[in-house]
Backbone and ligand atoms as CSV (ligand in chain L), in Angstrom:
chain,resi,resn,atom,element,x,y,z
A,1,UNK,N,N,6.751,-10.545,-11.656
A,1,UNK,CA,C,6.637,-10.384,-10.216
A,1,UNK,C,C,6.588,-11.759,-9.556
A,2,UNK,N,N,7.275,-11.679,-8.410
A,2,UNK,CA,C,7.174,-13.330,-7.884
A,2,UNK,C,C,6.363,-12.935,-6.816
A,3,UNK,N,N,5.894,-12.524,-5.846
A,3,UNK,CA,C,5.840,-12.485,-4.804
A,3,UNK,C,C,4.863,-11.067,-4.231
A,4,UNK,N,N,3.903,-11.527,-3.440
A,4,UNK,CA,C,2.647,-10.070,-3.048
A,4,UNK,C,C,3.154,-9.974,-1.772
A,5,UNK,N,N,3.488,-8.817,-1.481
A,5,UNK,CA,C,4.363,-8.613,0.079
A,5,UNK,C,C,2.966,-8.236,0.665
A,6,UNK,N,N,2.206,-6.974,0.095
A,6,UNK,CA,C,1.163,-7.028,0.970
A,6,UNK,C,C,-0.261,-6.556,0.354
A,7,UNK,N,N,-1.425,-5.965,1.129
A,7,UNK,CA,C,-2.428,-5.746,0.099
A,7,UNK,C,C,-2.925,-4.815,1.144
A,8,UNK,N,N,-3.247,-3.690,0.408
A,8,UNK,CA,C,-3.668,-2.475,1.079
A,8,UNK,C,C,-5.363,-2.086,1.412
A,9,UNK,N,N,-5.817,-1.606,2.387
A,9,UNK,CA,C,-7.248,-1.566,2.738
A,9,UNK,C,C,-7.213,-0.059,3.370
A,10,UNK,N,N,-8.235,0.861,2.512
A,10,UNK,CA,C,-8.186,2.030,2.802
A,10,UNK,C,C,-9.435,1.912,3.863
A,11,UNK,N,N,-9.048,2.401,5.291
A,11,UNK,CA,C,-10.423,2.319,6.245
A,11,UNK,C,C,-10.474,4.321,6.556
A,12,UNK,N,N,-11.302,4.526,7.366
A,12,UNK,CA,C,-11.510,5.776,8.125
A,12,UNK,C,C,-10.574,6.087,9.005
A,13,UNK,N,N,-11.182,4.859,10.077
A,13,UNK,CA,C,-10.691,5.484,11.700
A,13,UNK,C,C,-9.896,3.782,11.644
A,14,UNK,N,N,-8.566,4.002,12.191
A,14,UNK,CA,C,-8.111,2.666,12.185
A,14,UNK,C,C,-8.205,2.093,13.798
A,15,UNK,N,N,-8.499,3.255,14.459
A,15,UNK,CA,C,-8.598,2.369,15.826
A,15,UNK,C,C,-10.172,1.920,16.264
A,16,UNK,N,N,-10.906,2.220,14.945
A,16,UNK,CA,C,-11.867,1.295,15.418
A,16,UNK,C,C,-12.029,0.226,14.700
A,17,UNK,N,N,-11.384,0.058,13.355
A,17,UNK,CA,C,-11.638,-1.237,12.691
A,17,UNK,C,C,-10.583,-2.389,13.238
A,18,UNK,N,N,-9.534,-1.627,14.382
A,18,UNK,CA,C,-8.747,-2.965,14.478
A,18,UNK,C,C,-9.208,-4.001,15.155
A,19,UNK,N,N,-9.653,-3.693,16.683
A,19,UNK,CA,C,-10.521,-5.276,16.939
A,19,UNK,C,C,-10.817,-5.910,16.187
A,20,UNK,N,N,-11.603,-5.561,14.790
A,20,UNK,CA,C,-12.067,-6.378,14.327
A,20,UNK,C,C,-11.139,-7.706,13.429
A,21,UNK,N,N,-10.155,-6.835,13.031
A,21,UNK,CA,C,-9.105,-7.961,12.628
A,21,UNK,C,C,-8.181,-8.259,13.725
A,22,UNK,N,N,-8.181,-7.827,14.352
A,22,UNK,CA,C,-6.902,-8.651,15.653
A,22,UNK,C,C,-8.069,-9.542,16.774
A,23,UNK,N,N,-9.491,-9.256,16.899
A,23,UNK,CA,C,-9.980,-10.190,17.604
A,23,UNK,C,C,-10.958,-11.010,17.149
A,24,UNK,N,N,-11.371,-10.095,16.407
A,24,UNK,CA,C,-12.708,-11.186,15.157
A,24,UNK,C,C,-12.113,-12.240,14.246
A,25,UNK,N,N,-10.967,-11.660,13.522
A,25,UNK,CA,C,-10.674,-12.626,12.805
A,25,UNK,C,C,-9.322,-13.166,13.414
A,26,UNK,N,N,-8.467,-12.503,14.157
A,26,UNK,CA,C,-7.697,-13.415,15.135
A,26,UNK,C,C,-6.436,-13.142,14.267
A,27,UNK,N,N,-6.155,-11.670,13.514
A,27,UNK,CA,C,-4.647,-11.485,13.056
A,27,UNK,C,C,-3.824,-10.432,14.270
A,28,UNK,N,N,-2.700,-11.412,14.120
A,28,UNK,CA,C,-1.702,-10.436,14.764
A,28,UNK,C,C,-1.470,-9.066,14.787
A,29,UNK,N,N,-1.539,-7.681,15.437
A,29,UNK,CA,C,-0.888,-6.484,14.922
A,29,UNK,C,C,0.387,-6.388,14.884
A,30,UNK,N,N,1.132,-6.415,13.821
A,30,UNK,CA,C,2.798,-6.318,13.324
A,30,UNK,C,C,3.271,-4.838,14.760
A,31,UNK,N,N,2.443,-4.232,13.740
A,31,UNK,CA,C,2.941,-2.274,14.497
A,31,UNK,C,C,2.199,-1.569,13.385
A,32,UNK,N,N,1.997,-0.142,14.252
A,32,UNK,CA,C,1.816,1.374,13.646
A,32,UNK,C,C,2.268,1.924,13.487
A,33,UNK,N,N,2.641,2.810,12.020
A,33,UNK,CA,C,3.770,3.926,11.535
A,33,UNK,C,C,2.509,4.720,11.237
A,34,UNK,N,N,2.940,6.227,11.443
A,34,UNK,CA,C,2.831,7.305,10.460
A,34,UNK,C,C,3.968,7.131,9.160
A,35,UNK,N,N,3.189,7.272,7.972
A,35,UNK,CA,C,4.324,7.357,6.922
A,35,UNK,C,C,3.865,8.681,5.926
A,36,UNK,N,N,4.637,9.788,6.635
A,36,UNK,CA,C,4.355,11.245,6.179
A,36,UNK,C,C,4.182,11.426,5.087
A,37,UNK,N,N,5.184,10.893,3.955
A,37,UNK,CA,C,5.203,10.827,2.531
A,37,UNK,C,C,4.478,10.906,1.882
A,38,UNK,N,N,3.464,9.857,2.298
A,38,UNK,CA,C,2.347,8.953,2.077
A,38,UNK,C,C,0.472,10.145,2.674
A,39,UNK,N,N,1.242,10.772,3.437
A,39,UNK,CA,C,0.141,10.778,4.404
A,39,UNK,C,C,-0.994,9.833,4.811
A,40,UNK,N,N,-0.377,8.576,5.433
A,40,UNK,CA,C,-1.191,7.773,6.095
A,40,UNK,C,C,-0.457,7.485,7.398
A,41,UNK,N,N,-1.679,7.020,8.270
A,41,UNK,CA,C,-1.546,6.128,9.464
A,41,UNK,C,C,-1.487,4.424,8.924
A,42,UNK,N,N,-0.597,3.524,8.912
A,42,UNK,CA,C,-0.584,2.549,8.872
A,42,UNK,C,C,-0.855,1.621,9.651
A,43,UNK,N,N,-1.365,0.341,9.488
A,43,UNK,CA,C,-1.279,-0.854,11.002
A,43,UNK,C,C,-1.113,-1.924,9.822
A,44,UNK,N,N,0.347,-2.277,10.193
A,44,UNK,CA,C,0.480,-3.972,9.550
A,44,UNK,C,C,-0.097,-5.003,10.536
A,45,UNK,N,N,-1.226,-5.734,9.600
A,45,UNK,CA,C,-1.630,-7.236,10.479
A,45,UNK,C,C,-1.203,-8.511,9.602
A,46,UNK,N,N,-0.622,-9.084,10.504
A,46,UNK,CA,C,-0.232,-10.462,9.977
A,46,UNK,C,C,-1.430,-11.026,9.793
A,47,UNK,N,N,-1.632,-11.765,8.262
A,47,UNK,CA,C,-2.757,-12.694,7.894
A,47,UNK,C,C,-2.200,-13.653,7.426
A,48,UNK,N,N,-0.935,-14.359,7.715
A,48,UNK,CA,C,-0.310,-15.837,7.479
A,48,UNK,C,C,0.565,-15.293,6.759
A,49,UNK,N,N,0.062,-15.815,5.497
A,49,UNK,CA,C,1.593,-15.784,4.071
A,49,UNK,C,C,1.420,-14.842,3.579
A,50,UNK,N,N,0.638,-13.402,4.147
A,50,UNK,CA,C,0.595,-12.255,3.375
A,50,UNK,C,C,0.483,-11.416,4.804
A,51,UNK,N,N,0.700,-9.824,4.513
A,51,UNK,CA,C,0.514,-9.093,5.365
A,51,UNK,C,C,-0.861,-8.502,4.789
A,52,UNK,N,N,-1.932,-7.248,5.632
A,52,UNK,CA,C,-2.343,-6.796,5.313
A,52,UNK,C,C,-2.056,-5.396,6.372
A,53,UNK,N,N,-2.297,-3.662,4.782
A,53,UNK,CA,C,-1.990,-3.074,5.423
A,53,UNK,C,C,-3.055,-2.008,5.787
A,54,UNK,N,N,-3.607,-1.770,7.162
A,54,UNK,CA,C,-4.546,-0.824,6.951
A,54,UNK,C,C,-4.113,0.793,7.036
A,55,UNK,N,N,-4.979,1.511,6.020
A,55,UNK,CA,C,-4.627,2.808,5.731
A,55,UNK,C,C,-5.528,3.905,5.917
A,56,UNK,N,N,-5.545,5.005,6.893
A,56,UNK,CA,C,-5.699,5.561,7.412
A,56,UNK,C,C,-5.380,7.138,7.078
A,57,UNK,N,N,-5.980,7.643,6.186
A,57,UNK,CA,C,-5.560,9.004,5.824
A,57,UNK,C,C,-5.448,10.453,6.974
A,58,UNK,N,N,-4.600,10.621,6.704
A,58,UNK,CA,C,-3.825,11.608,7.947
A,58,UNK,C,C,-4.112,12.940,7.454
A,59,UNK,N,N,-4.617,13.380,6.343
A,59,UNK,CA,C,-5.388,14.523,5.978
A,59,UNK,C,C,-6.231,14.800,5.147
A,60,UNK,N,N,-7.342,15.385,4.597
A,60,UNK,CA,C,-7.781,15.471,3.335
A,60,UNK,C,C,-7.148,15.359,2.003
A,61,UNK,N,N,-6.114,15.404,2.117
A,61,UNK,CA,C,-5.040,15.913,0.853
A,61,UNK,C,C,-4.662,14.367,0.160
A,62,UNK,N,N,-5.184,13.602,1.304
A,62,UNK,CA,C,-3.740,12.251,1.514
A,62,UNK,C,C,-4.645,11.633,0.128
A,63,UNK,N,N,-3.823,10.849,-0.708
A,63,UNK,CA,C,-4.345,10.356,-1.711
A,63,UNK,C,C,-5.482,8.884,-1.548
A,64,UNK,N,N,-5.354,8.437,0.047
A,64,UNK,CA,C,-6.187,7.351,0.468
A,64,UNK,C,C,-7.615,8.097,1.297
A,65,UNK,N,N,-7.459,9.374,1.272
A,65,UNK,CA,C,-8.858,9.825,1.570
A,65,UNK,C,C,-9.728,10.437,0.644
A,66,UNK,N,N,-8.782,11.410,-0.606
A,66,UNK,CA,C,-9.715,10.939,-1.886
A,66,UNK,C,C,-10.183,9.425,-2.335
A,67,UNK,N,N,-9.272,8.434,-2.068
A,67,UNK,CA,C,-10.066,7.426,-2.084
A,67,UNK,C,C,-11.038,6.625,-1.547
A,68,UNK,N,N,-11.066,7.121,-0.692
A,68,UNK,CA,C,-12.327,6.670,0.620
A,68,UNK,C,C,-13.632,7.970,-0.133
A,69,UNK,N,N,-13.448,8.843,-0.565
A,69,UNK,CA,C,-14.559,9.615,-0.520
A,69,UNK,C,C,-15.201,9.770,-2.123
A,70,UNK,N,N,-14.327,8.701,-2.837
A,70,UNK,CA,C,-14.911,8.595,-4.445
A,70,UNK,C,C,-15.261,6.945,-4.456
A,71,UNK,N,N,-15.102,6.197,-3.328
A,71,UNK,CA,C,-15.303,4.664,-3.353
A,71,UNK,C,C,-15.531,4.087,-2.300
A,72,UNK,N,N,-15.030,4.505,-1.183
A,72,UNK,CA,C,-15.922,4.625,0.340
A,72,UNK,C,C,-14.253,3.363,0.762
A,73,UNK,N,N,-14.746,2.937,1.681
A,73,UNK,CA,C,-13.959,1.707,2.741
A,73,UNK,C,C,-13.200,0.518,1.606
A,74,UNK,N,N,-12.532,0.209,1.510
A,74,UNK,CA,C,-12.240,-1.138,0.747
A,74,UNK,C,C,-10.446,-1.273,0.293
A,75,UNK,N,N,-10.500,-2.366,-0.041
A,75,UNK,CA,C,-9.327,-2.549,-1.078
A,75,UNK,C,C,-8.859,-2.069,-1.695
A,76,UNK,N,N,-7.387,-1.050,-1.363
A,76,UNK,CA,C,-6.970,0.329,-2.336
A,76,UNK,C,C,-5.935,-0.425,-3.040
A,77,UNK,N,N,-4.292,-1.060,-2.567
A,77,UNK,CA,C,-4.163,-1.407,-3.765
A,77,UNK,C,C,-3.478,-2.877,-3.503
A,78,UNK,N,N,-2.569,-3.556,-4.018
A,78,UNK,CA,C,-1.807,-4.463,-4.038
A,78,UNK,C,C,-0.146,-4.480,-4.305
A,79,UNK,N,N,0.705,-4.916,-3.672
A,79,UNK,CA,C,1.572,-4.309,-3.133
A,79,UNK,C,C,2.905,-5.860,-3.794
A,80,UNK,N,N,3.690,-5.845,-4.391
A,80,UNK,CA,C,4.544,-6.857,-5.043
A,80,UNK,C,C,6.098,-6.402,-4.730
A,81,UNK,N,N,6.302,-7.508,-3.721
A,81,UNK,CA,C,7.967,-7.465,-2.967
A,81,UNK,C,C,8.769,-7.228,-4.445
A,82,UNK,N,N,9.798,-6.569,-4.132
A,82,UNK,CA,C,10.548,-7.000,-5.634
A,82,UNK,C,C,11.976,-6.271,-5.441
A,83,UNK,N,N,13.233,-7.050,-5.446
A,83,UNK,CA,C,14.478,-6.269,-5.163
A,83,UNK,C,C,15.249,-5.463,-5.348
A,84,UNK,N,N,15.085,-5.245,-6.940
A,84,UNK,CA,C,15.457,-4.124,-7.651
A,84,UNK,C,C,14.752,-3.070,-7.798
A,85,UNK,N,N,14.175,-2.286,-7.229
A,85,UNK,CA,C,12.841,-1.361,-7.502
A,85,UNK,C,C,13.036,-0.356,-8.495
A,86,UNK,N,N,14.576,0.068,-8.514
A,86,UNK,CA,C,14.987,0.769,-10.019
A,86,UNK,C,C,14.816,0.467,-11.164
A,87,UNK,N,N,15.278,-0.799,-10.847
A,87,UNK,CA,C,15.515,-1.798,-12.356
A,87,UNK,C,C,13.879,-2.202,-12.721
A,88,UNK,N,N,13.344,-2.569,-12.000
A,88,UNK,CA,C,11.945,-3.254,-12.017
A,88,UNK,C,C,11.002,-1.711,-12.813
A,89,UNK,N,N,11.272,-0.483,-12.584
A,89,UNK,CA,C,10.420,0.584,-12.800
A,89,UNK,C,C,11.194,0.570,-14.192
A,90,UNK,N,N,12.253,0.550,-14.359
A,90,UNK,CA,C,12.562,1.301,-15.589
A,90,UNK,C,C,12.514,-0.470,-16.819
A,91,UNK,N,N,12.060,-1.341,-16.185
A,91,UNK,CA,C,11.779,-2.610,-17.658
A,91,UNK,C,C,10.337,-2.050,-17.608
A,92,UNK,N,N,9.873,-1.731,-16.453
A,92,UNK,CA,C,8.097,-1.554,-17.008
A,92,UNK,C,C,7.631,0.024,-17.411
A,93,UNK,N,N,8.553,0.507,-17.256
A,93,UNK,CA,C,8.426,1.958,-18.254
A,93,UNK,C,C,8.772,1.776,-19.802
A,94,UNK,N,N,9.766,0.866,-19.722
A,94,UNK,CA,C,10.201,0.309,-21.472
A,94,UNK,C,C,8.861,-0.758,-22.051
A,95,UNK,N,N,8.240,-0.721,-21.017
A,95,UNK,CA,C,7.130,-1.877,-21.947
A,95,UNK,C,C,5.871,-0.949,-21.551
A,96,UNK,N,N,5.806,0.466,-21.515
A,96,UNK,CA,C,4.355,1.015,-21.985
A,96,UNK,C,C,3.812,1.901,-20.715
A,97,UNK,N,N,4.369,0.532,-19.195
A,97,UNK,CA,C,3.578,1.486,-17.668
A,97,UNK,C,C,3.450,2.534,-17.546
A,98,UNK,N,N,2.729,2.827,-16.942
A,98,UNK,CA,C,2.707,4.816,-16.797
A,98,UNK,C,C,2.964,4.173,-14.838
A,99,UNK,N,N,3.731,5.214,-14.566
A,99,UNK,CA,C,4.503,5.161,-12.945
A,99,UNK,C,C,3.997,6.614,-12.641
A,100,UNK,N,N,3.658,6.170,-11.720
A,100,UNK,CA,C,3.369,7.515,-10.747
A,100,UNK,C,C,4.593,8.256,-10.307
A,101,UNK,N,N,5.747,7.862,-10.362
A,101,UNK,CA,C,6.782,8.669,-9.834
A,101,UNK,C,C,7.823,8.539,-10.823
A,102,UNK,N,N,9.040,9.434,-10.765
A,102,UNK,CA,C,10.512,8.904,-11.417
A,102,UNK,C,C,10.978,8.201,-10.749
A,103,UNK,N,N,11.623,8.042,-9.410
A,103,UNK,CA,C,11.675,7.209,-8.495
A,103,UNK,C,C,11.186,6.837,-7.239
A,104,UNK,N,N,11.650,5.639,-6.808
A,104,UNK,CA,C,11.187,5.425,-5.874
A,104,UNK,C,C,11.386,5.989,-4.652
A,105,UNK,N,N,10.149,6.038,-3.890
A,105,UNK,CA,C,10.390,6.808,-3.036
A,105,UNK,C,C,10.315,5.966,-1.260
A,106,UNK,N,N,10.496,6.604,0.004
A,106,UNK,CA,C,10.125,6.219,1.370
A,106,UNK,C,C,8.913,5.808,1.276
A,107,UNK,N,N,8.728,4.662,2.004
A,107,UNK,CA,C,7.547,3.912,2.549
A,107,UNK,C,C,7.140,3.314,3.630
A,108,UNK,N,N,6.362,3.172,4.356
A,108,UNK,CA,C,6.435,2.361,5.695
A,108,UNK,C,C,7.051,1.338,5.910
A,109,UNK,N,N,7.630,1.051,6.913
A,109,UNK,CA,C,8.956,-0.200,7.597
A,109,UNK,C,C,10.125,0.132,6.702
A,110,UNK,N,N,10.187,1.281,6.070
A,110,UNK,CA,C,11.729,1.714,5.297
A,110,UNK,C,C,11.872,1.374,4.410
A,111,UNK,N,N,10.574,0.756,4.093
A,111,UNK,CA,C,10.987,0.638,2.110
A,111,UNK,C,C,10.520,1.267,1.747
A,112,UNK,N,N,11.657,1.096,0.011
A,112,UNK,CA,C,11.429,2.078,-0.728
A,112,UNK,C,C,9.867,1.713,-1.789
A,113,UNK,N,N,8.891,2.530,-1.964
A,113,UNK,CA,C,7.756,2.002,-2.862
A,113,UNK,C,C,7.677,3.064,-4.293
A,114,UNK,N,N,7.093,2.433,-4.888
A,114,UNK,CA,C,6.498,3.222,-6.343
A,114,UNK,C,C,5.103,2.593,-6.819
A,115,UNK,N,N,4.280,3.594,-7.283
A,115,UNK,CA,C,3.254,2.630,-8.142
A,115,UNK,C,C,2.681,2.858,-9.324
A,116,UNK,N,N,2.482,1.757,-9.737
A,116,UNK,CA,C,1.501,1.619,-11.275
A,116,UNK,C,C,0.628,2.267,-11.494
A,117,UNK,N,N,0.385,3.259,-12.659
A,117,UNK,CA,C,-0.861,3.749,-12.578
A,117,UNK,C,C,-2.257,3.071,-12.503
A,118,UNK,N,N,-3.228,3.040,-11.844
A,118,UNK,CA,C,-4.401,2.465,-12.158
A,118,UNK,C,C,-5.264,2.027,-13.553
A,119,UNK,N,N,-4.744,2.833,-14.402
A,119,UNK,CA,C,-5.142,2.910,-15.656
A,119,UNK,C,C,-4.365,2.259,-16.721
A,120,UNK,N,N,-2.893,2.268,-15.957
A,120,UNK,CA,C,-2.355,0.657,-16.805
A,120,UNK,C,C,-2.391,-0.640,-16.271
A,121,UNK,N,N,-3.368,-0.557,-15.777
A,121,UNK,CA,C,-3.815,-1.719,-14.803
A,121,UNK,C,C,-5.370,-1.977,-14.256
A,122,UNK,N,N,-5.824,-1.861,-15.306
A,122,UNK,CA,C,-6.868,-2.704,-15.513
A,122,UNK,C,C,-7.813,-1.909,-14.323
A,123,UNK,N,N,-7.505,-0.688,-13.590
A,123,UNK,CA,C,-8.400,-0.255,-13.125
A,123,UNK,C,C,-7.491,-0.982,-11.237
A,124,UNK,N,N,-6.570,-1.070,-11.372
A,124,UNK,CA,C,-5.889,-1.348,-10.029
A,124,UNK,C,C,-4.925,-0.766,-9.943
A,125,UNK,N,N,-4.322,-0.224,-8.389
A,125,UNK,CA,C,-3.670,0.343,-8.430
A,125,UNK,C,C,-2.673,-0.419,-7.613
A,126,UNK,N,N,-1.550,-0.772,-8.413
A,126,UNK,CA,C,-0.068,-1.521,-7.610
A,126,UNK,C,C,0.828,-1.299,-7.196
A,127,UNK,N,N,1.412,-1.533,-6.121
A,127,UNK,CA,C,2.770,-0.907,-5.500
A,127,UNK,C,C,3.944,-1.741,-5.718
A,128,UNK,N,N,4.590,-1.144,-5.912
A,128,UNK,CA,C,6.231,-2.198,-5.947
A,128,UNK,C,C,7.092,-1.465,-4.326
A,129,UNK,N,N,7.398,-2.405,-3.929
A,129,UNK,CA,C,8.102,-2.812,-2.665
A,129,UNK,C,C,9.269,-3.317,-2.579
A,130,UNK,N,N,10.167,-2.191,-2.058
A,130,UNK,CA,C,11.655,-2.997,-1.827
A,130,UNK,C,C,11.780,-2.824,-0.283
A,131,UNK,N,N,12.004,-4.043,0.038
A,131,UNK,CA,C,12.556,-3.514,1.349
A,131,UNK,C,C,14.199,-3.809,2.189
A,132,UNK,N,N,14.497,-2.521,2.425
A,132,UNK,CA,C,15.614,-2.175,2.817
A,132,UNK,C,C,16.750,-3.126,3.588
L,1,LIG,N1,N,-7.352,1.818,-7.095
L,1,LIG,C1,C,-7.941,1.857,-8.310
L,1,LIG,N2,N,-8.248,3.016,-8.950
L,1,LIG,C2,C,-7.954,4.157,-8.313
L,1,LIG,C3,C,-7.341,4.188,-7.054
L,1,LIG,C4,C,-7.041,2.952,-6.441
L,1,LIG,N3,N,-6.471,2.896,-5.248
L,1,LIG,N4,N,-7.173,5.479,-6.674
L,1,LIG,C5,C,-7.665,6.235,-7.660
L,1,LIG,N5,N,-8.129,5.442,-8.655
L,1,LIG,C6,C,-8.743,5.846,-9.915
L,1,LIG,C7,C,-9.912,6.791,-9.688
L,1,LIG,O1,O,-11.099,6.086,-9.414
L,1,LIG,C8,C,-9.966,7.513,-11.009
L,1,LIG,O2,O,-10.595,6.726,-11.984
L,1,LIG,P1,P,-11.676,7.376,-12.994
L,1,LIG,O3,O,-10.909,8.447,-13.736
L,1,LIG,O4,O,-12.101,6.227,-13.834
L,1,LIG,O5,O,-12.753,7.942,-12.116
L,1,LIG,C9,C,-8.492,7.633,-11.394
L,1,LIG,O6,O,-7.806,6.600,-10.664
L,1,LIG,C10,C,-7.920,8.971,-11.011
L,1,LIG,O7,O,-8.215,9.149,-9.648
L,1,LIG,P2,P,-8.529,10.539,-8.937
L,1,LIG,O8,O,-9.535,10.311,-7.875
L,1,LIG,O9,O,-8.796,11.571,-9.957
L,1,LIG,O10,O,-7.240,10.788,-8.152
L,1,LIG,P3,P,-5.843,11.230,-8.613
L,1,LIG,O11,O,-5.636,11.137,-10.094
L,1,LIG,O12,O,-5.597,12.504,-7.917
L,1,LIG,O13,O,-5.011,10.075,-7.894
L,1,LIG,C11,C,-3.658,8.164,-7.974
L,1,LIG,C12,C,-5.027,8.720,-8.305
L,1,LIG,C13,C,-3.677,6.658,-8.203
L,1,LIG,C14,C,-2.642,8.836,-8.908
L,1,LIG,C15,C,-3.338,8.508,-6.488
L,1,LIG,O14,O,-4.287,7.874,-5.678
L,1,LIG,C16,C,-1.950,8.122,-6.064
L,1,LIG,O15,O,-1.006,8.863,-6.303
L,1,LIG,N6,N,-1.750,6.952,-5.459
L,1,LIG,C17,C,-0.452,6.472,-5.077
L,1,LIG,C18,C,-0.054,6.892,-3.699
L,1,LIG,C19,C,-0.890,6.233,-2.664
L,1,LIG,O16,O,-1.932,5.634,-2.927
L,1,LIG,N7,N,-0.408,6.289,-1.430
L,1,LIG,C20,C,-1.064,5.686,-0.314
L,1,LIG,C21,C,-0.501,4.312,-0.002
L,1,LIG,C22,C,0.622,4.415,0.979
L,1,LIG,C23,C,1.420,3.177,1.233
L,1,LIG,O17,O,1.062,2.042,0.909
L,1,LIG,O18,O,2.508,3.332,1.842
């Protein structure tokens, strides 16, 4: 992997934690997607040489509100730009990964994402990122 496109933060309510990063700590808001797929509310904030993305579960079901309710507010996963997202899934399926999907699928700003299982990863959960 060369490159961390972004790093994911599972919150509650995203319109109340944003002041706090667009005026407390003074990051830009990129924009807000719904990304249905996903079931989240997104807000990309620019934090310099990385983005950060906050995530916002759009139903009980959504896989970032089981995570809010087995680990509470925090750091869900980490997110690695990468151009081939086919090619990239199927060298790390030949070396052992367990992938959450066969392919990759829609993601917010139109890329395509997939991720690592947590459990081949040391207890983290990683996204691979192509974007379109
Ligand atoms: N980081 C680290 N570990 C995580 C995790 C995360 N974000 N989410 C779940 N886990 C762990 C759990 O703690 C649990 O560990 P233990 O068995 O040790 O308790 C294990 O993974 C299984 O978790 P679970 O609560 O039983 O939940 P599921 O197996 O139903 O789901 C996962 C886990 C990773 C498969 C699911 O969260 C998933 O599919 N994630 C990928 C999709 C996603 O997160 N989408 C939102 C992001 C959207 C975006 O960026 O666009």
């Amino acid at each position: 992997m060369k490159k961390v496109d972004h790093i994911g933060i599972a919150v509650r309510n995203l319109n109340e934690v944003l002041p706090y990063y667009t005026d407390t700590l003074g990051c830009p808001l990129l924009k807000i997607e719904d990304v249905e797929s996903q079931k989240v509310r997104v807000a990309f904030i620019d934090a310099g040489n990385i983005k950060l993305e906050l995530l916002e579960p759009l139903d009980d079901t959504s896989a970032v509100a089981k995570f809010i309710e087995k680990r509470g507010e925090g750091i869900h996963h980490i997110a690695f730009g990468v151009e081939d997202i086919e090619q990239r899934m199927a060298e790390l399926r030949e070396n052992g990964v367990k992938l959450l999907s066969e392919h990759a699928n829609p993601g917010a700003g139109g890329a395509m994402v997939a991720f690592l299982h947590p459990k081949s990863s040391n207890g983290v959960l990683y996204e691979l990122c192509e974007k379109q």
